[in-house]
C-alpha positions as CSV (number, residue, x, y, z in Angstrom):
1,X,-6.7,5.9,12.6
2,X,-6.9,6.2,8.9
3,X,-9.9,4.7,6.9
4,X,-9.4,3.6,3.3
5,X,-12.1,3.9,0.5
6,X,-12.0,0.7,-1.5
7,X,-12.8,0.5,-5.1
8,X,-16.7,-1.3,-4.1
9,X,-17.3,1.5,-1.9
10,X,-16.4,0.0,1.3
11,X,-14.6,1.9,4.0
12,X,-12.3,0.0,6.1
13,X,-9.7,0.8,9.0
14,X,-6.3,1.1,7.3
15,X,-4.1,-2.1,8.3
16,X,-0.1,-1.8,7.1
17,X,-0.2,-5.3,7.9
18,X,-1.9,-5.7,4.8
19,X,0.5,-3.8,2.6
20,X,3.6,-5.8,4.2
21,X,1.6,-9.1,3.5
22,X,1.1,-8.2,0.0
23,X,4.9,-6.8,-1.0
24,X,5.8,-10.6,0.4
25,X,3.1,-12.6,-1.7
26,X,4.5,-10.1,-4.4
27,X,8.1,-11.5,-3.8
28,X,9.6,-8.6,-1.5
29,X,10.9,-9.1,1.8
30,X,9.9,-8.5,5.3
31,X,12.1,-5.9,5.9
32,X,11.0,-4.0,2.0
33,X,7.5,-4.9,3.6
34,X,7.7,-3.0,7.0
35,X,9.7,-0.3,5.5
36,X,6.9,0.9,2.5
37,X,4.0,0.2,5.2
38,X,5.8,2.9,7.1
39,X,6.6,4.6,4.7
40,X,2.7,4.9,3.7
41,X,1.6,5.6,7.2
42,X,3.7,8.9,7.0
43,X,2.6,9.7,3.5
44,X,-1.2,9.3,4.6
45,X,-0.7,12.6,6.7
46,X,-0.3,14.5,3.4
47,X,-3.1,12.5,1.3
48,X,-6.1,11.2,3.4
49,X,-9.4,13.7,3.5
50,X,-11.3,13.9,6.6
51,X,-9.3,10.8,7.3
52,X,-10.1,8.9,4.4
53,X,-7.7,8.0,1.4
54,X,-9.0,6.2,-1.5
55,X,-7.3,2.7,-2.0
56,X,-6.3,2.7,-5.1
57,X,-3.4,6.2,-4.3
58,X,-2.6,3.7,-1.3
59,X,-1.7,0.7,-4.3
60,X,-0.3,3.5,-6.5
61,X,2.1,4.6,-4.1
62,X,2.9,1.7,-3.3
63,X,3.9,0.3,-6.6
64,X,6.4,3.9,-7.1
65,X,8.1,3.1,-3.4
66,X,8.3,-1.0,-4.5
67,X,10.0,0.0,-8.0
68,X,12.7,1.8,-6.4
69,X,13.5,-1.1,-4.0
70,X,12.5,-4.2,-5.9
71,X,11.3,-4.2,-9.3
72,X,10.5,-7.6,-10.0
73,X,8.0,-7.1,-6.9
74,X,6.8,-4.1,-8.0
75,X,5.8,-5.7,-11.4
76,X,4.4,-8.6,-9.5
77,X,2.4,-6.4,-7.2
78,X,1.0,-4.7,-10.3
79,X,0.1,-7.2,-12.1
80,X,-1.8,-8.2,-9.0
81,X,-6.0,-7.3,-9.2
82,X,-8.9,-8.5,-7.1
């Protein structure tokens, strides 16, 4: 299981739930949801240190796999902070 670094320090378990929840709020589609969660489970073999990758690679890669789907989400999801 992967653990994500978030931007206050935090660690958490990663969740993929999470990324298909937020490509819908951002106006993408279950399917476009399930796919880039996937999509970054497979890519986290090649990023995450010691089991750790830093959340904000997780949102970057996100946003480059969204724009080549779904643009309009991918600006949506961007313009999207916490």
């Amino acid at each position: 299981m992967y653990k994500v670094l978030k931007k206050n320090g935090e660690v958490q378990d990663f969740d993929p739930k999470k990324i298909e929840e937020a490509v819908i709020k951002s106006g993408g589609t279950e399917d476009e949801g399930i796919k880039i969660a996937n999509e970054i489970e497979s890519w986290l073999d090649e990023v995450a240190q010691d089991g750790v990758v830093d959340g904000i690679l997780i949102r970057s890669k996100v946003i480059e796999l969204l724009q080549e789907i779904n643009p309009d989400a991918a600006a949506a999801f961007e313009a999207y902070r916490k």
